[in-house]
PDB file of N, H, CA, C and O in Angstrom:
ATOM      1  N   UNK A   1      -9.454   5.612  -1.482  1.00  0.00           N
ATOM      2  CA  UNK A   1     -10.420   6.453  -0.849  1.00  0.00           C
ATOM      3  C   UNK A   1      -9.923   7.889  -0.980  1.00  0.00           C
ATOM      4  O   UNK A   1      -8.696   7.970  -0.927  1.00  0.00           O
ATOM      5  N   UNK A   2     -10.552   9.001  -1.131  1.00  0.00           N
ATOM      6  H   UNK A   2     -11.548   8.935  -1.174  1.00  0.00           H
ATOM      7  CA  UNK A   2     -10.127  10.254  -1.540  1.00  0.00           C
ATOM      8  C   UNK A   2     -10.731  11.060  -0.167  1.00  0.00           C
ATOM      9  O   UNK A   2     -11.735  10.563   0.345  1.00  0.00           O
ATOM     10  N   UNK A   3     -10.395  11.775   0.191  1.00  0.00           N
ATOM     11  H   UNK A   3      -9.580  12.178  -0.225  1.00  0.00           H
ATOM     12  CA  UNK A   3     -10.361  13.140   1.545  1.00  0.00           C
ATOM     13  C   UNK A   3     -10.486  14.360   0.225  1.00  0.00           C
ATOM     14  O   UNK A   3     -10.414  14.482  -0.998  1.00  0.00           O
ATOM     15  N   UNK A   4     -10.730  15.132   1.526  1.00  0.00           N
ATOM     16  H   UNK A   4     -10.789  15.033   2.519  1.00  0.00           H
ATOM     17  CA  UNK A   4     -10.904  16.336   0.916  1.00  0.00           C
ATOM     18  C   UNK A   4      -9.531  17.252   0.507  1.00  0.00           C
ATOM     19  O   UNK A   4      -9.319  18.269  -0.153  1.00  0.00           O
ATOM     20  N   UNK A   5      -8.919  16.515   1.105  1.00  0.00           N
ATOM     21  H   UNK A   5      -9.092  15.688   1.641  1.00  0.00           H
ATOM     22  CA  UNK A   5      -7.183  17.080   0.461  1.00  0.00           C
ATOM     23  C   UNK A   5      -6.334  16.040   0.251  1.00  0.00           C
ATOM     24  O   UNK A   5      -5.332  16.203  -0.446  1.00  0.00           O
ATOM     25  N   UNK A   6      -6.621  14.869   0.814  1.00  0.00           N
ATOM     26  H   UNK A   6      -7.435  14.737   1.380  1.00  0.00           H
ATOM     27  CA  UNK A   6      -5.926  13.681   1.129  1.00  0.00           C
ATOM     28  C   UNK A   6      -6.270  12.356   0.318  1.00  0.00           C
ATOM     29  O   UNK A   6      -7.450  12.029   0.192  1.00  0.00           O
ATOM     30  N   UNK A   7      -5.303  11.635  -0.201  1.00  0.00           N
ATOM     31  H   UNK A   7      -4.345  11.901  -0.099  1.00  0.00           H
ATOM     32  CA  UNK A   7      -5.352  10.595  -1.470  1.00  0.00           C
ATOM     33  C   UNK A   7      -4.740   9.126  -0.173  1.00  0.00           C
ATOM     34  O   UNK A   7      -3.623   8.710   0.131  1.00  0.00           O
ATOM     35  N   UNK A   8      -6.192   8.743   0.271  1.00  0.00           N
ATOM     36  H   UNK A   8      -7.100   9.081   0.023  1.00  0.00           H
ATOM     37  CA  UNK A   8      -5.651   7.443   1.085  1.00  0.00           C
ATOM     38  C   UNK A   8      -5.495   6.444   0.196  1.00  0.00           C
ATOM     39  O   UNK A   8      -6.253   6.260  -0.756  1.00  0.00           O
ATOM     40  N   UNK A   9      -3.945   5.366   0.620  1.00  0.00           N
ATOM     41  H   UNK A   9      -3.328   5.516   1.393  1.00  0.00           H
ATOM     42  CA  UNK A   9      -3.666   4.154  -0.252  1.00  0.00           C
ATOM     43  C   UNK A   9      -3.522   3.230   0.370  1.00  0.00           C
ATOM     44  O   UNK A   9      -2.558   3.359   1.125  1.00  0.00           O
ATOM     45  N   UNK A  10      -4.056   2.219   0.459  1.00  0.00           N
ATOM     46  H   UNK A  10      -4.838   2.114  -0.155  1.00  0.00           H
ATOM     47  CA  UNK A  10      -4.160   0.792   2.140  1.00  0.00           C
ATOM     48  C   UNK A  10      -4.176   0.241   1.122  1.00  0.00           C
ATOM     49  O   UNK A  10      -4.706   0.270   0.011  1.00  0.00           O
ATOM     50  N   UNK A  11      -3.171  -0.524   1.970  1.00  0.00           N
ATOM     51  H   UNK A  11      -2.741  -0.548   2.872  1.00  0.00           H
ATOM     52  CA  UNK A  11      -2.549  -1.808   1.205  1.00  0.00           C
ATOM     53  C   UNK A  11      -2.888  -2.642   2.141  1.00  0.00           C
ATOM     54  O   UNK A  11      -2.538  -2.470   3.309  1.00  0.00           O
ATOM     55  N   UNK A  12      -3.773  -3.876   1.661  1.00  0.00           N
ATOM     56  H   UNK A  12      -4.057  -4.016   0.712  1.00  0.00           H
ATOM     57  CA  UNK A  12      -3.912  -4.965   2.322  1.00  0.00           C
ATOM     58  C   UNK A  12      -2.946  -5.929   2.377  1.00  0.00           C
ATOM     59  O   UNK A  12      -2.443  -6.134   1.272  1.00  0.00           O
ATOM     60  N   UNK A  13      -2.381  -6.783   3.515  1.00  0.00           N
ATOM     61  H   UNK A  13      -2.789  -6.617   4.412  1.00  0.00           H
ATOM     62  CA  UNK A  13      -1.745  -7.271   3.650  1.00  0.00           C
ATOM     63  C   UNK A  13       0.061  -6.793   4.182  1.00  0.00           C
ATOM     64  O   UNK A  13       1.115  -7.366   4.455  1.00  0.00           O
ATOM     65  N   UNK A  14      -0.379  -5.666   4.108  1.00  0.00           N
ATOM     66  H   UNK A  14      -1.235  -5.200   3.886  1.00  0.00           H
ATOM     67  CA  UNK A  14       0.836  -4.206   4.257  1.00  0.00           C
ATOM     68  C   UNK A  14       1.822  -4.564   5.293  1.00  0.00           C
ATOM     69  O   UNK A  14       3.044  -4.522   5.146  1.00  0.00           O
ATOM     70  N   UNK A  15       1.069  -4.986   6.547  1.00  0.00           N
ATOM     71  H   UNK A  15       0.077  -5.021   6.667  1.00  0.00           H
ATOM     72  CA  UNK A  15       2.204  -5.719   7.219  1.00  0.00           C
ATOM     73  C   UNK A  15       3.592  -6.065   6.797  1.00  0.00           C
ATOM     74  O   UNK A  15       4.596  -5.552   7.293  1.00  0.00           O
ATOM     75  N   UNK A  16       3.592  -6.758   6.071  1.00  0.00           N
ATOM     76  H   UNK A  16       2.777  -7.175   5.668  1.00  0.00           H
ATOM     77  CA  UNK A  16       4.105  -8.079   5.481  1.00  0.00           C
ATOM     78  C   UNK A  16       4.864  -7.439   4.319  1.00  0.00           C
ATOM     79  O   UNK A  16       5.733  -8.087   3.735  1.00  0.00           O
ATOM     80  N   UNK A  17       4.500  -5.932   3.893  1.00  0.00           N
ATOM     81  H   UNK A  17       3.794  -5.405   4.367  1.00  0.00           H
ATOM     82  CA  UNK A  17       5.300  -5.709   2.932  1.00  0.00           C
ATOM     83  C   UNK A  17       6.674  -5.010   3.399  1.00  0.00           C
ATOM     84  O   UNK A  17       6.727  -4.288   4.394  1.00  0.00           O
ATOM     85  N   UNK A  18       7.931  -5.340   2.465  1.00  0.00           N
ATOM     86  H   UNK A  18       7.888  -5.926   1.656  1.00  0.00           H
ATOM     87  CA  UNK A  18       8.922  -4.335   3.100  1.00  0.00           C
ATOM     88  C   UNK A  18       8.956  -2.755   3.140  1.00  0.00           C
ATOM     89  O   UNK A  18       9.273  -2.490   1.980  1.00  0.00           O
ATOM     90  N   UNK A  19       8.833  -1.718   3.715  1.00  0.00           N
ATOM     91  H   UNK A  19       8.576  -1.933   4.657  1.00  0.00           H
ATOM     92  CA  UNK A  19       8.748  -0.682   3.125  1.00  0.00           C
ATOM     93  C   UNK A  19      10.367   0.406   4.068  1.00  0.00           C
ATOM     94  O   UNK A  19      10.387   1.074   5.102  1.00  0.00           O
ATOM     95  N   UNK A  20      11.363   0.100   3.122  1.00  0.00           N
ATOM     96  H   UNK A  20      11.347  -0.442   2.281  1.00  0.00           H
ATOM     97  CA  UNK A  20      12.629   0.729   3.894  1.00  0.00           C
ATOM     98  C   UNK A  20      12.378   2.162   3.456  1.00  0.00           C
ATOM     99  O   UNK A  20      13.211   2.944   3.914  1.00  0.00           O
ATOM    100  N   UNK A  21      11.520   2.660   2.751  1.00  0.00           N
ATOM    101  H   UNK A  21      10.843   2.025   2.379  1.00  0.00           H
ATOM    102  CA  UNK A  21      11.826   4.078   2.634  1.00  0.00           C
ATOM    103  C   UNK A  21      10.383   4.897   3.368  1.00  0.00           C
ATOM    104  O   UNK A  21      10.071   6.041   3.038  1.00  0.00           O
ATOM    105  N   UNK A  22       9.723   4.206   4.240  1.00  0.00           N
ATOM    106  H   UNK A  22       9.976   3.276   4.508  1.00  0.00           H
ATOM    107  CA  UNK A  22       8.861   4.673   5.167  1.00  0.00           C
ATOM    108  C   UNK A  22       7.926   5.267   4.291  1.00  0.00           C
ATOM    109  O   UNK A  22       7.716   6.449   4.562  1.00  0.00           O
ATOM    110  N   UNK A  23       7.395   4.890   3.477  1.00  0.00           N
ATOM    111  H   UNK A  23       7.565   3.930   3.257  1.00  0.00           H
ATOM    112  CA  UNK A  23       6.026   5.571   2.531  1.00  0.00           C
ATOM    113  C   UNK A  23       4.961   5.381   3.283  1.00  0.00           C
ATOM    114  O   UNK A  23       4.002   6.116   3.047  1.00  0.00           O
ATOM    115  N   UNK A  24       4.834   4.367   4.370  1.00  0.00           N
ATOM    116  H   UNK A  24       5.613   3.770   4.561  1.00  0.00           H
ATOM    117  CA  UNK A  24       3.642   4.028   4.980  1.00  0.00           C
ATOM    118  C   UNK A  24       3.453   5.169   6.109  1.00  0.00           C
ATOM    119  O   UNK A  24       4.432   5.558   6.747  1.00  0.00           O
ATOM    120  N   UNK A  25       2.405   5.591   6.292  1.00  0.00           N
ATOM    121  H   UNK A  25       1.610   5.275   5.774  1.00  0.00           H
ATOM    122  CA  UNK A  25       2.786   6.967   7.080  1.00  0.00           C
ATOM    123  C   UNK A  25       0.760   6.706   8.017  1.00  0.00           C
ATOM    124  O   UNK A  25       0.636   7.658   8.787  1.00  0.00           O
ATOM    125  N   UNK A  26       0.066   6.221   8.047  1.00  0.00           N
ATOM    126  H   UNK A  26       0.167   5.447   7.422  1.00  0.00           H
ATOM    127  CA  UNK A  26      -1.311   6.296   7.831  1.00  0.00           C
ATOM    128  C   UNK A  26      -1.643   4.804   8.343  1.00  0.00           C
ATOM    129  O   UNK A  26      -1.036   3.825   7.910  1.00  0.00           O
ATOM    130  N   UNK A  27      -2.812   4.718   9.448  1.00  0.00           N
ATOM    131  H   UNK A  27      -3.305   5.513   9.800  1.00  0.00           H
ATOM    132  CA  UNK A  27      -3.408   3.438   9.860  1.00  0.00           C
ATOM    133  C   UNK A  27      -2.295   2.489  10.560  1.00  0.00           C
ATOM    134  O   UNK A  27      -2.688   1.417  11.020  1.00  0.00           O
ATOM    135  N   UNK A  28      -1.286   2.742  10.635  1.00  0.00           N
ATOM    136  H   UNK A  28      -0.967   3.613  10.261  1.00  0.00           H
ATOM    137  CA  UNK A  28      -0.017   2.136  11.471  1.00  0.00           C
ATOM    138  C   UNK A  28      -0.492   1.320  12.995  1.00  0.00           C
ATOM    139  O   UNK A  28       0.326   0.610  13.581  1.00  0.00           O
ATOM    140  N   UNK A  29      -1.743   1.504  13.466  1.00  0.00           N
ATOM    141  H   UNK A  29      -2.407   2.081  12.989  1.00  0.00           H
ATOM    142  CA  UNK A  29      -1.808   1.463  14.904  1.00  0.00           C
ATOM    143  C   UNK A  29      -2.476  -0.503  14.848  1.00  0.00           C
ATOM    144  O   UNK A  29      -2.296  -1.308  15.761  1.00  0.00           O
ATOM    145  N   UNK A  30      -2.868  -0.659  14.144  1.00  0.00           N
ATOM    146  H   UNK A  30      -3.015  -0.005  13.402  1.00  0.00           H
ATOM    147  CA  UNK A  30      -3.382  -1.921  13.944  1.00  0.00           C
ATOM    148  C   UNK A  30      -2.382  -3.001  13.366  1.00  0.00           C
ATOM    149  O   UNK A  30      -2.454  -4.201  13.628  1.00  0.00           O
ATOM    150  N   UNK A  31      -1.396  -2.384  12.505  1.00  0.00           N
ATOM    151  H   UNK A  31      -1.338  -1.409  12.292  1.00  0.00           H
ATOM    152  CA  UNK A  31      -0.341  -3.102  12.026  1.00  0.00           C
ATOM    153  C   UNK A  31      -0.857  -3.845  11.099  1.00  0.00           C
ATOM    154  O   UNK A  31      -0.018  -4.728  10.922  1.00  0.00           O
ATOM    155  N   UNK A  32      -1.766  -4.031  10.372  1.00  0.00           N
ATOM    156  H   UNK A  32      -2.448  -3.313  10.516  1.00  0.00           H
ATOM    157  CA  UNK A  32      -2.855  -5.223   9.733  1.00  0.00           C
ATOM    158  C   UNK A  32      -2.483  -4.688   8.149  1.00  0.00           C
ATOM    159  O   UNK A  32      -1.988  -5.373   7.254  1.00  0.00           O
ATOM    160  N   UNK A  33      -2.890  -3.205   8.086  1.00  0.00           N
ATOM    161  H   UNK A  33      -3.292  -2.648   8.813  1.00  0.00           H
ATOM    162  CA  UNK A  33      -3.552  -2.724   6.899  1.00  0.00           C
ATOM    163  C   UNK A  33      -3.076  -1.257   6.708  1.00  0.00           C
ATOM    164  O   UNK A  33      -3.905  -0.349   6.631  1.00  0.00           O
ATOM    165  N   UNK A  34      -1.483  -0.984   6.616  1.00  0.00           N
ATOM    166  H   UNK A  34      -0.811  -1.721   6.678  1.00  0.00           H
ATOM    167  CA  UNK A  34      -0.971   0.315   6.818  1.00  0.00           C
ATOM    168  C   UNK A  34      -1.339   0.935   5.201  1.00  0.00           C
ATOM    169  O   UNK A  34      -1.433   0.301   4.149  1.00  0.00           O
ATOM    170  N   UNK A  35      -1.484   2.245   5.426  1.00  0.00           N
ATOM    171  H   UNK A  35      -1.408   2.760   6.279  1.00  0.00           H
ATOM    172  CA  UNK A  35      -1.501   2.945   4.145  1.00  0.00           C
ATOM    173  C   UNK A  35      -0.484   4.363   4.075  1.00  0.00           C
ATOM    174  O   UNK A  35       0.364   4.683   4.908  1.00  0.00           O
ATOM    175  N   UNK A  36      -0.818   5.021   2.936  1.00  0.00           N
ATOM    176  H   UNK A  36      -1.506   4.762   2.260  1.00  0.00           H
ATOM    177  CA  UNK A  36      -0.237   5.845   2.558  1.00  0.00           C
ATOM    178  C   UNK A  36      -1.345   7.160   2.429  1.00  0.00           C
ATOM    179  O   UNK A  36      -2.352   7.277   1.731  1.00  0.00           O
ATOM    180  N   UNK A  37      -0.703   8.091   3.415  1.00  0.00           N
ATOM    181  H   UNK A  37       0.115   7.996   3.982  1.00  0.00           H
ATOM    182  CA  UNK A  37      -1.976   9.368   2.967  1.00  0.00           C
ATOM    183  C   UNK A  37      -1.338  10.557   2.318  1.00  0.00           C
ATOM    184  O   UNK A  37      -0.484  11.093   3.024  1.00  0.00           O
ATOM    185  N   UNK A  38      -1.535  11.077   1.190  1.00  0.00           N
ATOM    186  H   UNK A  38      -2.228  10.641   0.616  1.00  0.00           H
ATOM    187  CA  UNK A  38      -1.108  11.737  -0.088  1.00  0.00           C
ATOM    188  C   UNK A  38      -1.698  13.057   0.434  1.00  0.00           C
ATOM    189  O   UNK A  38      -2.929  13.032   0.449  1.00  0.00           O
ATOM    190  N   UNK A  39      -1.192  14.112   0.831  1.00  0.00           N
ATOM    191  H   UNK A  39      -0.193  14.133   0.818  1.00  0.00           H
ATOM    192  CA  UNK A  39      -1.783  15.512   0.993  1.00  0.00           C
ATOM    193  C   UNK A  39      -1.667  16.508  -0.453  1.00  0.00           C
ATOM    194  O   UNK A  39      -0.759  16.517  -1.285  1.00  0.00           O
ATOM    195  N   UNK A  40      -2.738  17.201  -0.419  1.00  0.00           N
ATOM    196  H   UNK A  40      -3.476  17.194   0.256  1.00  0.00           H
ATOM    197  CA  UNK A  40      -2.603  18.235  -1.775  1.00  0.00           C
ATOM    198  C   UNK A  40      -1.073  18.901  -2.171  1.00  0.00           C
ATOM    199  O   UNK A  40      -0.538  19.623  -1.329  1.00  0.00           O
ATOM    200  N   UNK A  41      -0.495  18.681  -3.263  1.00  0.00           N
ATOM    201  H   UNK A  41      -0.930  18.095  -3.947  1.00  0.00           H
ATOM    202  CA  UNK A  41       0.803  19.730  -3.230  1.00  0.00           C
ATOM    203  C   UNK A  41       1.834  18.407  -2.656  1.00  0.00           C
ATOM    204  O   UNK A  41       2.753  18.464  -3.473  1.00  0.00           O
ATOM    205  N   UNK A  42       2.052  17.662  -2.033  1.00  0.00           N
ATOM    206  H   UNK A  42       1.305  17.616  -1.370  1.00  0.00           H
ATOM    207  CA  UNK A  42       3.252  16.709  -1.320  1.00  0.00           C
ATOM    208  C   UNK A  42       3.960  15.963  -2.556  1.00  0.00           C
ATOM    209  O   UNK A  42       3.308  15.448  -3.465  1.00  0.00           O
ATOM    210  N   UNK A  43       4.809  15.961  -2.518  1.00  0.00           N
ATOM    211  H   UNK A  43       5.338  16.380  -1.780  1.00  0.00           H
ATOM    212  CA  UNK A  43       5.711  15.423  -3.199  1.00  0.00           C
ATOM    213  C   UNK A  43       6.209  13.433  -2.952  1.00  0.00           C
ATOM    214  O   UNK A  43       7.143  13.625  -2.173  1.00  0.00           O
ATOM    215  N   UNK A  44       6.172  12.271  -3.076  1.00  0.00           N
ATOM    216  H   UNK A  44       5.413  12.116  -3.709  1.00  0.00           H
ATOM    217  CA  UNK A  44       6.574  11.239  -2.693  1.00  0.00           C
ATOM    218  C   UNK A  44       7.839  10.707  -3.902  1.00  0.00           C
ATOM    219  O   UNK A  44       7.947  10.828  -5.122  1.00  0.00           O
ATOM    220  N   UNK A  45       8.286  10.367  -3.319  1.00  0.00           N
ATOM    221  H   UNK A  45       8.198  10.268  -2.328  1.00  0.00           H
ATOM    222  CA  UNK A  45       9.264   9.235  -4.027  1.00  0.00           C
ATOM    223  C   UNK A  45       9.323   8.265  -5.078  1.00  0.00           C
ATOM    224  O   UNK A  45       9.602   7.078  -4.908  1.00  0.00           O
ATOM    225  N   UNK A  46       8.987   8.941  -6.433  1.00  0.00           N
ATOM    226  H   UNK A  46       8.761   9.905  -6.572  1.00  0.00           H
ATOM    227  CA  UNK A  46       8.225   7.605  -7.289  1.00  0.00           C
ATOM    228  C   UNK A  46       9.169   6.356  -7.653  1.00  0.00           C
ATOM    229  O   UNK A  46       8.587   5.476  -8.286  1.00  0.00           O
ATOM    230  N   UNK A  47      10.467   6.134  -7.375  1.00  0.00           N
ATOM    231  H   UNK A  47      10.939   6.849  -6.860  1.00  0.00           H
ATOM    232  CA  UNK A  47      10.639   5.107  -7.237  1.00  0.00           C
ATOM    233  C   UNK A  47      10.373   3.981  -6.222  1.00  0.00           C
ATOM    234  O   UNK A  47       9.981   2.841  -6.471  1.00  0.00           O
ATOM    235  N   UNK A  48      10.660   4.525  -5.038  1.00  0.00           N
ATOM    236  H   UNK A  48      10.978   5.451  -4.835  1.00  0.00           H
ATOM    237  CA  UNK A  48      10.162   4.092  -3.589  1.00  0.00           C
ATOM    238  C   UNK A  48       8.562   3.652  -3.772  1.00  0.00           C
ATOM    239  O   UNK A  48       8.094   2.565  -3.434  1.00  0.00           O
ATOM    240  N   UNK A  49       8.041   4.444  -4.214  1.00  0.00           N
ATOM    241  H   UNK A  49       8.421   5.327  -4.488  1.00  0.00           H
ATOM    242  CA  UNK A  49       6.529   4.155  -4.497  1.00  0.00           C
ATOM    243  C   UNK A  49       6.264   3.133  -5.378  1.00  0.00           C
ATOM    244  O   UNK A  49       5.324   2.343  -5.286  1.00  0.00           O
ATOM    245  N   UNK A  50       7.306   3.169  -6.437  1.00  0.00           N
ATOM    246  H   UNK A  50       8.069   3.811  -6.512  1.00  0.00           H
ATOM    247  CA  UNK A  50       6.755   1.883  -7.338  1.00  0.00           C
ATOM    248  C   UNK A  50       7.561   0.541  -6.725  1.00  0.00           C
ATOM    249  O   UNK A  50       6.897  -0.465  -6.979  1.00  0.00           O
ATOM    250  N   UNK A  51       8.602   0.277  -6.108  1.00  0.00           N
ATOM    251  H   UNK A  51       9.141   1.094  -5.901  1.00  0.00           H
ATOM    252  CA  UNK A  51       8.740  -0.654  -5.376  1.00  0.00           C
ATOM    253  C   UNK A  51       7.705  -1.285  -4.533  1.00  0.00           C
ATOM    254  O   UNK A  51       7.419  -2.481  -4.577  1.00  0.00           O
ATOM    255  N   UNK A  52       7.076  -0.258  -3.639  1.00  0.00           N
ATOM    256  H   UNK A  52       7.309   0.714  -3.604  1.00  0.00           H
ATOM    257  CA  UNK A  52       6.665  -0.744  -2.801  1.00  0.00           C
ATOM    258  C   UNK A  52       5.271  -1.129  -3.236  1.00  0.00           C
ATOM    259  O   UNK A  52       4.626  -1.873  -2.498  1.00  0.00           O
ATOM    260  N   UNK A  53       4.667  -0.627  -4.535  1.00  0.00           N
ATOM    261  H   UNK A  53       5.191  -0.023  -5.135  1.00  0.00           H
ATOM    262  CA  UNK A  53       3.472  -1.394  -5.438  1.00  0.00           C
ATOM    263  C   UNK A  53       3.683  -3.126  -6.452  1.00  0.00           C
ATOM    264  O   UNK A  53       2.944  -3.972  -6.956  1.00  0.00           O
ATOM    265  N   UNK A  54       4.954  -2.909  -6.309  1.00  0.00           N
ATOM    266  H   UNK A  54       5.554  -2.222  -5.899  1.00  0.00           H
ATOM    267  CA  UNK A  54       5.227  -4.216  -7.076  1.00  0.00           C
ATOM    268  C   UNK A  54       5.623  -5.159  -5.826  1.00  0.00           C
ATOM    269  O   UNK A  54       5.468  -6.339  -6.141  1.00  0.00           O
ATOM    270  N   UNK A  55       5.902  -5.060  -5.027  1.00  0.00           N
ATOM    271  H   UNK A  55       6.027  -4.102  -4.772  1.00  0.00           H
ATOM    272  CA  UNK A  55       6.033  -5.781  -3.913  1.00  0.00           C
ATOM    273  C   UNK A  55       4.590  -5.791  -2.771  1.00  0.00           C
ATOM    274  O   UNK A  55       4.490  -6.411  -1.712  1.00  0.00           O
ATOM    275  N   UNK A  56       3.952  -5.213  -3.189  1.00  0.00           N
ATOM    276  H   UNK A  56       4.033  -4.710  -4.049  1.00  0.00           H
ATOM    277  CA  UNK A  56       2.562  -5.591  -2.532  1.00  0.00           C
ATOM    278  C   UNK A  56       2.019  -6.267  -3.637  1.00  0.00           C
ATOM    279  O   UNK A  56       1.070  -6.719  -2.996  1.00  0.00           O
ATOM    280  N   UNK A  57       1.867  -6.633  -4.568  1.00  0.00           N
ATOM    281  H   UNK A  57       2.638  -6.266  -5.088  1.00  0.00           H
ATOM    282  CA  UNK A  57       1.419  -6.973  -6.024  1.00  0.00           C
ATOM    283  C   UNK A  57       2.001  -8.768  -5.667  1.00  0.00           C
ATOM    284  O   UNK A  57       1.357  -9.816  -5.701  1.00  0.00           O
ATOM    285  N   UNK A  58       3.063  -8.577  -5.428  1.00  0.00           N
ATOM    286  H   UNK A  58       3.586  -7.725  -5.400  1.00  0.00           H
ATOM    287  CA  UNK A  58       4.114  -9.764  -5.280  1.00  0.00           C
ATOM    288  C   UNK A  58       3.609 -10.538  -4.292  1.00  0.00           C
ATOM    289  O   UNK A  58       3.323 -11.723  -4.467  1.00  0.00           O
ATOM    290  N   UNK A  59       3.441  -9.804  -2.986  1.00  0.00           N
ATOM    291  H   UNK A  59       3.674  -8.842  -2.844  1.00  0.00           H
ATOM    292  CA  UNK A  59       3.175 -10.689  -1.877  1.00  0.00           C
ATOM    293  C   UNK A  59       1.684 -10.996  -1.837  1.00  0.00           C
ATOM    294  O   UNK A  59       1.310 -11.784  -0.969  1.00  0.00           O
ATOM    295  N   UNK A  60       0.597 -10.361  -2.844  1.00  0.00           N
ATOM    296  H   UNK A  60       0.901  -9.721  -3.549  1.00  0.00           H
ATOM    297  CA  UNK A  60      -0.413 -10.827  -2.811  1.00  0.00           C
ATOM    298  C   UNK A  60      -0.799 -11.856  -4.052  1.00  0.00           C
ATOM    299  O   UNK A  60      -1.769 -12.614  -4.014  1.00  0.00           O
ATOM    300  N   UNK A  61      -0.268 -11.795  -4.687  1.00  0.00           N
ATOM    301  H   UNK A  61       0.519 -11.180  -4.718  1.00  0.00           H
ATOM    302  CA  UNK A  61       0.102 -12.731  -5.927  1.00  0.00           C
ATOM    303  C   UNK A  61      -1.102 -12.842  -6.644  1.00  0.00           C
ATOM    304  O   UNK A  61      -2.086 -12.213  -6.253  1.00  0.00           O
ATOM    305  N   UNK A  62      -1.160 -13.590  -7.686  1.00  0.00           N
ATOM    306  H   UNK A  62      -0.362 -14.100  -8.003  1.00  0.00           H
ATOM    307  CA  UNK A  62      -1.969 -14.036  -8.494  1.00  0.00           C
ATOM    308  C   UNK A  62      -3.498 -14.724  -7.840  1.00  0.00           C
ATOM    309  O   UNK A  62      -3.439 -15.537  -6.917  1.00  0.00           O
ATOM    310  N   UNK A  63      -4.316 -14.460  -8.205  1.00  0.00           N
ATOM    311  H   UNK A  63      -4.364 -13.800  -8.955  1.00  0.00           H
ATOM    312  CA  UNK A  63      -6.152 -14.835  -7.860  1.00  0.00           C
ATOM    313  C   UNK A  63      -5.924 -16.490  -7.848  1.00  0.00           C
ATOM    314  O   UNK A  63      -5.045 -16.870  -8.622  1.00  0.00           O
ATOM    315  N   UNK A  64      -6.413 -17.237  -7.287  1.00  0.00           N
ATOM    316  H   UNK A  64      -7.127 -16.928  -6.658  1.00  0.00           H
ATOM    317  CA  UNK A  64      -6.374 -18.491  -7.323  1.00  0.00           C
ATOM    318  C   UNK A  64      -7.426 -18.926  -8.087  1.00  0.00           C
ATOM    319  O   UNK A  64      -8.489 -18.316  -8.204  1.00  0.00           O
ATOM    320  N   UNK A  65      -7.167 -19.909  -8.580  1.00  0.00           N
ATOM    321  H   UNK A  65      -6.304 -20.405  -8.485  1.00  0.00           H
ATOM    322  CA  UNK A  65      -8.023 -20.746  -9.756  1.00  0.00           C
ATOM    323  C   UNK A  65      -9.412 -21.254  -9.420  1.00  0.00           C
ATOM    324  O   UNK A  65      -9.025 -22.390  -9.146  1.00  0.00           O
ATOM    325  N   UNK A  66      -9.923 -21.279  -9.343  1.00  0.00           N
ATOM    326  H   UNK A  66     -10.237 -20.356  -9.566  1.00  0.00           H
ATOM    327  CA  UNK A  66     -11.395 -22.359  -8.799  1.00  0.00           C
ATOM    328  C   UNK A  66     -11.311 -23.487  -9.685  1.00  0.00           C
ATOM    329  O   UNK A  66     -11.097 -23.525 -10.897  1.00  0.00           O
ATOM    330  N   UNK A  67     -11.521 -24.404  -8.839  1.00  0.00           N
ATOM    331  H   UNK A  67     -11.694 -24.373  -7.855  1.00  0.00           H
ATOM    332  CA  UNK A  67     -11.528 -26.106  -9.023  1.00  0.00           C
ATOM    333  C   UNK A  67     -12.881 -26.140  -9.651  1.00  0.00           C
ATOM    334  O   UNK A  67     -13.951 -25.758  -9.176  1.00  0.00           O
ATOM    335  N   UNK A  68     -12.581 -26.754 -10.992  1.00  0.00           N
ATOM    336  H   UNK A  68     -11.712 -27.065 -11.377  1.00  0.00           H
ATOM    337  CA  UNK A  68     -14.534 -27.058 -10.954  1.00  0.00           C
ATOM    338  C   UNK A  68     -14.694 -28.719 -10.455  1.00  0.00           C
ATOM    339  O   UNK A  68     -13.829 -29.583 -10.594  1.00  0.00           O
ATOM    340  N   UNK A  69     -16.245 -28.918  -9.751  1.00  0.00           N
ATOM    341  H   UNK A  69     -16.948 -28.216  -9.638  1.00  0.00           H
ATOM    342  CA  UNK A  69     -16.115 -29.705  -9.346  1.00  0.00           C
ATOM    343  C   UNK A  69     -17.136 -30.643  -9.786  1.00  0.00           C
ATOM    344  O   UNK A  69     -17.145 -31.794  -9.349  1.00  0.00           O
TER     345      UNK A  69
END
């Protein structure tokens, strides 16, 4: 979702992901569905950042198959 200065990133399932370098900063109050809000000009951590995309990737895993029936 894009703001007018701000680059929102919700990660479903976010809970559940580890995030030791605190990227989650955004939607925290529900605990469900934390995100990341990107301001114009801010700088983040692109390793920290790509961890914490391959580990939401991870914990949501692969689409499940449909059974035909």
């Amino acid at each position: 979702m894009a703001y007018a200065k701000v680059v929102k990133l919700t990660f479903a399932r976010g809970a559940s992901i580890p995030d030791p370098s605190r990227l989650f900063n955004s939607s925290l109050e529900g605990n469900t569905r934390p995100a990341i809000d990107i301001h114009e000009g801010e700088k983040i951590d692109a390793g920290a950042f790509k961890a914490l995309v391959k580990a939401a990737v991870a914990r949501n895993g692969p689409p499940a198959k449909k059974r035909p029936f």
